[in-house]
C-alpha positions in Angstrom: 0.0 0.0 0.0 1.3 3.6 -0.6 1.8 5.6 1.8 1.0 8.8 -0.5 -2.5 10.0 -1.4 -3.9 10.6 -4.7 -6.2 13.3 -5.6 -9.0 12.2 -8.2 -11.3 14.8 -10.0 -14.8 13.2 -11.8 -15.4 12.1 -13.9 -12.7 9.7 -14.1 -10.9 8.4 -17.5 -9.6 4.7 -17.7 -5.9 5.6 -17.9 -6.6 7.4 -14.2 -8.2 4.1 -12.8 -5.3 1.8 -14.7 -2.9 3.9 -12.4 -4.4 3.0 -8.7 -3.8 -0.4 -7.0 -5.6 -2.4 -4.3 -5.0 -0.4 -1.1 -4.0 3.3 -2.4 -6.0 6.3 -0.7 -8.2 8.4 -2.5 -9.3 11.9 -2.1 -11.9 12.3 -4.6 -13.4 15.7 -5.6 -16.1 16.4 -8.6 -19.6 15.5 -8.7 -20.8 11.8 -7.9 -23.6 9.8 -8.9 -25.8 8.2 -5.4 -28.4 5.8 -5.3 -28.7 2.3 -4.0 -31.1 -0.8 -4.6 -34.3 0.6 -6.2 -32.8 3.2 -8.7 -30.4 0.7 -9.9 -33.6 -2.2 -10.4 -34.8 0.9 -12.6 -32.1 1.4 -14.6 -31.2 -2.2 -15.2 -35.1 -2.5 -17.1 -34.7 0.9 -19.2 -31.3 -0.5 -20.1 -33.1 -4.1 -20.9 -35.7 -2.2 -22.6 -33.3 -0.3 -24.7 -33.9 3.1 -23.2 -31.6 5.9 -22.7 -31.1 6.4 -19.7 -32.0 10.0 -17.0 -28.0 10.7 -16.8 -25.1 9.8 -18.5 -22.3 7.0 -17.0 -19.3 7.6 -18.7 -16.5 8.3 -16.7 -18.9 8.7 -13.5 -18.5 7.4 -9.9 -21.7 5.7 -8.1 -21.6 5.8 -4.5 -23.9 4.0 -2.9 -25.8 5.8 -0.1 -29.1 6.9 1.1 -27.9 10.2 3.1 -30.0 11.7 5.4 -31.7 15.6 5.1 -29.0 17.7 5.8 -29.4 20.3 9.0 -28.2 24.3 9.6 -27.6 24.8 6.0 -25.5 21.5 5.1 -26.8 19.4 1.5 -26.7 17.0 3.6 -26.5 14.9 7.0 -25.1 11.6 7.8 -24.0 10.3 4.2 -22.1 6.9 5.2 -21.8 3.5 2.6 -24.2 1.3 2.1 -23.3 -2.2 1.3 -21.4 -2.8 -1.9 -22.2 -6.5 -2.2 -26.0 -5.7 -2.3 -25.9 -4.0 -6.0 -23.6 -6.9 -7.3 -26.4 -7.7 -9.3 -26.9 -4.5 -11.1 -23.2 -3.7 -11.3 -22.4 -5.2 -15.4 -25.6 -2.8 -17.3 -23.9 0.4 -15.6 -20.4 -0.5 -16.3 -21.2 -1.3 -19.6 -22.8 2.0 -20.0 -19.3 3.9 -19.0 -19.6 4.0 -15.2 -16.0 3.9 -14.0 -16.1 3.3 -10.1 -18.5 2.2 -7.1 -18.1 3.7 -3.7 -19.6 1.6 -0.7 -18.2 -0.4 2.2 -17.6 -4.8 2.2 -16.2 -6.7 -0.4 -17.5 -7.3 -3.2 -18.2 -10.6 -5.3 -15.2 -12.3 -7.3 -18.2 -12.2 -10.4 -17.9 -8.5 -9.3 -14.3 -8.1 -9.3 -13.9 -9.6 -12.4 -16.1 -7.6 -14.4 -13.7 -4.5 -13.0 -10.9 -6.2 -14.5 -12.9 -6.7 -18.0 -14.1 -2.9 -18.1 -10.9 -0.9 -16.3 -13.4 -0.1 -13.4 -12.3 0.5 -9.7 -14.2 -0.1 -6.7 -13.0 2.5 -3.7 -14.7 1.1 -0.2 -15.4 4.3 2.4 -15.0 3.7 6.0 -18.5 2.8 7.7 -19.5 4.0 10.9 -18.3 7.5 9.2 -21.6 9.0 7.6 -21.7 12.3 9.6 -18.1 12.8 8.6 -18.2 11.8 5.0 -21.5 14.1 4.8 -19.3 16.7 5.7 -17.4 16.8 2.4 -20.3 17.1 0.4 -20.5 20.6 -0.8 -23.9 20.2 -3.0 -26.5 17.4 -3.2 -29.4 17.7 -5.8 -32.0 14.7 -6.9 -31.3 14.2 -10.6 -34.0 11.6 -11.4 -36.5 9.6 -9.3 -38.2 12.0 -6.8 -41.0 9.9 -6.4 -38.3 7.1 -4.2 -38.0 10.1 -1.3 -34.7 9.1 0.2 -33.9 6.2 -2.6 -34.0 8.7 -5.5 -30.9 8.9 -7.8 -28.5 12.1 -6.7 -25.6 13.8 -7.6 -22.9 15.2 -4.8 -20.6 17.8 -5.4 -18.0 16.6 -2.7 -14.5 17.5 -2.0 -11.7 15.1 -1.0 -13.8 12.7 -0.1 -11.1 9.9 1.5 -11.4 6.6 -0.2 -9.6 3.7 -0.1 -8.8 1.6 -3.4 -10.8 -1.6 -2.4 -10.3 -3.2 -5.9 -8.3 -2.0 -8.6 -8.7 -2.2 -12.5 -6.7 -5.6 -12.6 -8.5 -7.5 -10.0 -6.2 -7.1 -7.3 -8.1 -7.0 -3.8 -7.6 -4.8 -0.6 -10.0 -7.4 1.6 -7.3 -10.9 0.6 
Protein backbone atom coordinates (compact mmCIF):
# COMPACT_ATOMS: atom_id res chain seq x y z
CA UNK A 1 0.00 0.00 0.00
CA UNK A 2 1.34 3.59 -0.56
CA UNK A 3 1.84 5.62 1.85
CA UNK A 4 1.03 8.81 -0.54
CA UNK A 5 -2.51 10.02 -1.37
CA UNK A 6 -3.92 10.60 -4.74
CA UNK A 7 -6.18 13.26 -5.64
CA UNK A 8 -9.00 12.21 -8.23
CA UNK A 9 -11.33 14.82 -10.05
CA UNK A 10 -14.81 13.18 -11.82
CA UNK A 11 -15.37 12.11 -13.93
CA UNK A 12 -12.73 9.68 -14.12
CA UNK A 13 -10.87 8.44 -17.51
CA UNK A 14 -9.61 4.71 -17.65
CA UNK A 15 -5.91 5.65 -17.87
CA UNK A 16 -6.57 7.40 -14.23
CA UNK A 17 -8.16 4.13 -12.79
CA UNK A 18 -5.27 1.81 -14.71
CA UNK A 19 -2.89 3.88 -12.38
CA UNK A 20 -4.37 2.97 -8.72
CA UNK A 21 -3.81 -0.40 -6.98
CA UNK A 22 -5.57 -2.39 -4.26
CA UNK A 23 -4.99 -0.41 -1.05
CA UNK A 24 -3.99 3.28 -2.39
CA UNK A 25 -6.00 6.35 -0.73
CA UNK A 26 -8.18 8.39 -2.46
CA UNK A 27 -9.29 11.93 -2.15
CA UNK A 28 -11.90 12.29 -4.61
CA UNK A 29 -13.39 15.66 -5.63
CA UNK A 30 -16.13 16.39 -8.56
CA UNK A 31 -19.59 15.51 -8.72
CA UNK A 32 -20.78 11.80 -7.90
CA UNK A 33 -23.63 9.78 -8.87
CA UNK A 34 -25.79 8.23 -5.41
CA UNK A 35 -28.35 5.80 -5.27
CA UNK A 36 -28.73 2.30 -4.03
CA UNK A 37 -31.08 -0.81 -4.60
CA UNK A 38 -34.32 0.61 -6.18
CA UNK A 39 -32.84 3.23 -8.74
CA UNK A 40 -30.36 0.67 -9.85
CA UNK A 41 -33.57 -2.21 -10.39
CA UNK A 42 -34.79 0.91 -12.59
CA UNK A 43 -32.10 1.37 -14.57
CA UNK A 44 -31.24 -2.18 -15.18
CA UNK A 45 -35.08 -2.50 -17.14
CA UNK A 46 -34.71 0.92 -19.16
CA UNK A 47 -31.28 -0.53 -20.06
CA UNK A 48 -33.12 -4.09 -20.92
CA UNK A 49 -35.72 -2.16 -22.64
CA UNK A 50 -33.29 -0.28 -24.70
CA UNK A 51 -33.85 3.06 -23.17
CA UNK A 52 -31.64 5.89 -22.74
CA UNK A 53 -31.11 6.41 -19.70
CA UNK A 54 -32.03 9.96 -16.96
CA UNK A 55 -28.05 10.69 -16.78
CA UNK A 56 -25.07 9.81 -18.48
CA UNK A 57 -22.26 7.05 -16.96
CA UNK A 58 -19.33 7.56 -18.68
CA UNK A 59 -16.51 8.30 -16.67
CA UNK A 60 -18.92 8.71 -13.47
CA UNK A 61 -18.45 7.43 -9.91
CA UNK A 62 -21.73 5.71 -8.13
CA UNK A 63 -21.58 5.76 -4.46
CA UNK A 64 -23.91 4.00 -2.91
CA UNK A 65 -25.83 5.84 -0.12
CA UNK A 66 -29.09 6.87 1.05
CA UNK A 67 -27.94 10.20 3.11
CA UNK A 68 -30.00 11.69 5.43
CA UNK A 69 -31.73 15.56 5.10
CA UNK A 70 -29.03 17.74 5.76
CA UNK A 71 -29.43 20.29 8.97
CA UNK A 72 -28.18 24.30 9.56
CA UNK A 73 -27.56 24.81 5.97
CA UNK A 74 -25.52 21.55 5.15
CA UNK A 75 -26.78 19.36 1.48
CA UNK A 76 -26.71 17.03 3.62
CA UNK A 77 -26.46 14.92 7.04
CA UNK A 78 -25.09 11.60 7.76
CA UNK A 79 -23.97 10.28 4.20
CA UNK A 80 -22.10 6.87 5.21
CA UNK A 81 -21.79 3.52 2.56
CA UNK A 82 -24.24 1.34 2.12
CA UNK A 83 -23.28 -2.22 1.28
CA UNK A 84 -21.43 -2.83 -1.90
CA UNK A 85 -22.21 -6.53 -2.16
CA UNK A 86 -26.05 -5.68 -2.33
CA UNK A 87 -25.89 -3.98 -6.00
CA UNK A 88 -23.55 -6.88 -7.26
CA UNK A 89 -26.36 -7.67 -9.35
CA UNK A 90 -26.87 -4.46 -11.09
CA UNK A 91 -23.18 -3.70 -11.30
CA UNK A 92 -22.41 -5.23 -15.39
CA UNK A 93 -25.56 -2.79 -17.27
CA UNK A 94 -23.92 0.39 -15.62
CA UNK A 95 -20.40 -0.53 -16.25
CA UNK A 96 -21.18 -1.26 -19.56
CA UNK A 97 -22.79 2.05 -19.99
CA UNK A 98 -19.33 3.88 -18.97
CA UNK A 99 -19.64 4.03 -15.19
CA UNK A 100 -16.02 3.91 -14.01
CA UNK A 101 -16.14 3.32 -10.12
CA UNK A 102 -18.53 2.24 -7.08
CA UNK A 103 -18.05 3.73 -3.71
CA UNK A 104 -19.60 1.60 -0.72
CA UNK A 105 -18.21 -0.40 2.18
CA UNK A 106 -17.64 -4.79 2.25
CA UNK A 107 -16.16 -6.68 -0.44
CA UNK A 108 -17.48 -7.34 -3.22
CA UNK A 109 -18.18 -10.64 -5.28
CA UNK A 110 -15.22 -12.29 -7.33
CA UNK A 111 -18.18 -12.17 -10.36
CA UNK A 112 -17.91 -8.51 -9.33
CA UNK A 113 -14.28 -8.09 -9.31
CA UNK A 114 -13.87 -9.64 -12.41
CA UNK A 115 -16.10 -7.60 -14.36
CA UNK A 116 -13.68 -4.49 -12.96
CA UNK A 117 -10.92 -6.16 -14.50
CA UNK A 118 -12.94 -6.73 -17.96
CA UNK A 119 -14.15 -2.93 -18.05
CA UNK A 120 -10.93 -0.94 -16.28
CA UNK A 121 -13.40 -0.06 -13.45
CA UNK A 122 -12.29 0.45 -9.69
CA UNK A 123 -14.17 -0.07 -6.72
CA UNK A 124 -12.98 2.47 -3.65
CA UNK A 125 -14.71 1.06 -0.16
CA UNK A 126 -15.35 4.26 2.39
CA UNK A 127 -14.99 3.73 6.03
CA UNK A 128 -18.49 2.77 7.69
CA UNK A 129 -19.54 3.96 10.88
CA UNK A 130 -18.30 7.48 9.16
CA UNK A 131 -21.55 9.02 7.57
CA UNK A 132 -21.68 12.33 9.65
CA UNK A 133 -18.08 12.78 8.59
CA UNK A 134 -18.19 11.79 4.96
CA UNK A 135 -21.54 14.10 4.75
CA UNK A 136 -19.34 16.66 5.72
CA UNK A 137 -17.41 16.85 2.43
CA UNK A 138 -20.30 17.13 0.45
CA UNK A 139 -20.54 20.61 -0.76
CA UNK A 140 -23.94 20.23 -2.95
CA UNK A 141 -26.45 17.41 -3.23
CA UNK A 142 -29.40 17.73 -5.84
CA UNK A 143 -32.05 14.69 -6.93
CA UNK A 144 -31.29 14.20 -10.60
CA UNK A 145 -33.96 11.64 -11.43
CA UNK A 146 -36.51 9.55 -9.28
CA UNK A 147 -38.24 12.00 -6.82
CA UNK A 148 -40.99 9.89 -6.39
CA UNK A 149 -38.33 7.11 -4.22
CA UNK A 150 -37.97 10.07 -1.34
CA UNK A 151 -34.74 9.12 0.20
CA UNK A 152 -33.94 6.21 -2.58
CA UNK A 153 -33.99 8.69 -5.52
CA UNK A 154 -30.88 8.88 -7.83
CA UNK A 155 -28.54 12.14 -6.73
CA UNK A 156 -25.62 13.79 -7.61
CA UNK A 157 -22.95 15.19 -4.83
CA UNK A 158 -20.59 17.78 -5.40
CA UNK A 159 -17.96 16.59 -2.68
CA UNK A 160 -14.46 17.54 -1.98
CA UNK A 161 -11.72 15.11 -0.99
CA UNK A 162 -13.82 12.69 -0.07
CA UNK A 163 -11.14 9.87 1.45
CA UNK A 164 -11.43 6.56 -0.22
CA UNK A 165 -9.55 3.70 -0.12
CA UNK A 166 -8.75 1.57 -3.40
CA UNK A 167 -10.84 -1.59 -2.41
CA UNK A 168 -10.34 -3.25 -5.94
CA UNK A 169 -8.32 -2.02 -8.57
CA UNK A 170 -8.74 -2.20 -12.48
CA UNK A 171 -6.68 -5.56 -12.56
CA UNK A 172 -8.51 -7.45 -10.02
CA UNK A 173 -6.15 -7.12 -7.35
CA UNK A 174 -8.11 -6.96 -3.85
CA UNK A 175 -7.58 -4.76 -0.64
CA UNK A 176 -10.02 -7.39 1.65
CA UNK A 177 -7.33 -10.90 0.56
Amino acid sequence: MSESVVGITTPVGREILSGLRHGDRVLLSGDILVFRDQVHLILCEMIGRGESLPFDLTGAVLYYCGPTPGRDGMPVGSAGPTTASRMDKFTEPLLERGLAATIGKGNRSPEVTALLEKYGAVYFAAVGGAGAYLGKKVKKAEIVAFSELGPEAARVFTVDDMPLIVGIDSMGGSAFV
